[in-house]
N, C-alpha and C positions, 0 to 999 in steps of 0.2 A: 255819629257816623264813625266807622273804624274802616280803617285800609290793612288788606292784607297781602302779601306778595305771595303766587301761587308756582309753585314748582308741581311739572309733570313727567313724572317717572315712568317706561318704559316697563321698568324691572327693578327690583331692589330699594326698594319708598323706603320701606324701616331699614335695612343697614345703612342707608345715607344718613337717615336723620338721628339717628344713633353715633354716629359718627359725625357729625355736626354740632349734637346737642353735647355731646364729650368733649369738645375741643373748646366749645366758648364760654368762658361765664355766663352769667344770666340766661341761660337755653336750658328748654328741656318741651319734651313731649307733652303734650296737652292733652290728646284723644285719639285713635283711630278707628275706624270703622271701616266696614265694606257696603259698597249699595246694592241693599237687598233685590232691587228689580233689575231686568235684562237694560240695556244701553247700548247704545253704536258701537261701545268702546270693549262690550263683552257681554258673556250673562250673569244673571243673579251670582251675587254675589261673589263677580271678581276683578271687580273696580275697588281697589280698596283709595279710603281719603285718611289722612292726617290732619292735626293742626298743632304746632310747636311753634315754640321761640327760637330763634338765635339773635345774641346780644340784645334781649329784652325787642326784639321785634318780631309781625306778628308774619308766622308763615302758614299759608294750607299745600296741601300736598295734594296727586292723585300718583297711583299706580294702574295704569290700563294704556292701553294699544296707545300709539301716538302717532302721528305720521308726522310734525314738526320737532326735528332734535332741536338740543338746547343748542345756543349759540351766544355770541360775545355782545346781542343786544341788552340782553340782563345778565348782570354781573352783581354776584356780595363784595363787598366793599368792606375791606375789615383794616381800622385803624390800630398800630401796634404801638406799645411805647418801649419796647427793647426788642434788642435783636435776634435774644432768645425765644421771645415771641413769635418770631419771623419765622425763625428757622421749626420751632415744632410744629405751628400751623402748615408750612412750606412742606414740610415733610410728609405730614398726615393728610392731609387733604390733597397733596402731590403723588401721593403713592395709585400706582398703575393709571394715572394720569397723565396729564401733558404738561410739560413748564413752557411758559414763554417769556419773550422779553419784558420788562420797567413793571415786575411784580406781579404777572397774571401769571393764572395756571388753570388747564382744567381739571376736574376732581375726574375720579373713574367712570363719574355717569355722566360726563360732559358741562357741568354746572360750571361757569367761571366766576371763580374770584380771584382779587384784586386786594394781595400781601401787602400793606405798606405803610412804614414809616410815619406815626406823627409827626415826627425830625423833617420830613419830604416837605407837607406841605410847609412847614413855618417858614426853610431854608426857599422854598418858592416864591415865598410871596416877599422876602426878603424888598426893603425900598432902595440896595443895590442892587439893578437891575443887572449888574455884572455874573454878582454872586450867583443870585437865583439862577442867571443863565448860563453857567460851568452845572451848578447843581441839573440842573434838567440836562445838559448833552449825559452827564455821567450816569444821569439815571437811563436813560432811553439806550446805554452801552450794556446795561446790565440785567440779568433774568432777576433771580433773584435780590430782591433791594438791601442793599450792606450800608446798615449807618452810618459807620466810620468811613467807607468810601464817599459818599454822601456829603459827609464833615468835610472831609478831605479837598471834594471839590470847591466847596464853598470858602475856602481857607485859600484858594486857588496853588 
């Protein structure tokens, strides 16, 4: 049995995942096709499908009509171990997007993910219940997540 997470594009299937599969290690394109017969969603052949990696996990793609935009139910979740990680993912995948607060942003096709810190969760789960909880007011102050702010709070 394999699980795969399916993203459905609107418009623009290959420059997302082009742009996805560039930014992560372990990602890359797998296959694309279009389906040869008419569908709800258009006719022959202009539903196009993918299927790629990102960070060695399994995604299918569609491009055809949609009437549910993406939204903050599904979310990529991408663990970082430095800052400069943060910040070129933050930036590429931010671009003609939207940033929001404690690490989220949406990408230009509305896709969210979620920038953040290995350093986050360790300083969370922290068994000073103090620490961990300066670390989380300072993350929930902040859009994009800055490790040495992060340190800082937990250093109170």
């Amino acid at each position: 049995m394999k699980v795969t997470q399916n993203l459905w594009f609107d418009k623009d299937m290959e420059a997302a995942i082009s742009l996805y599969t560039s930014l992560i290690p372990d990602s890359a394109l797998e296959w694309t096709s279009a389906l040869p017969a008419e569908s709800p969603s258009g006719p022959a052949d202009s539903v196009k499908i993918a299927a790629f990696t990102i960070g060695g996990q399994r995604y299918q793609a569609f491009e055809a009509w949609r009437s549910d935009a993406f939204n903050h139910t599904f979310s990529i979740f991408v663990e970082c171990e430095t800052q400069a990680e943060i910040d070129r993912l933050w930036e590429a995948l931010g671009e003609g997007g939207k940033f929001e607060q404690c690490g989220w942003l949406q990408d230009r096709w509305g896709v969210s993910w979620q920038i953040v810190p290995k350093r986050l969760g360790e300083l969370t789960r922290d068994p000073d219940r103090a620490k961990a909880g300066r670390v989380a007011e300072a993350m929930l102050k902040m859009v994009k997540l800055d490790i040495a702010g992060l340190e800082a709070a937990a250093k109170g």
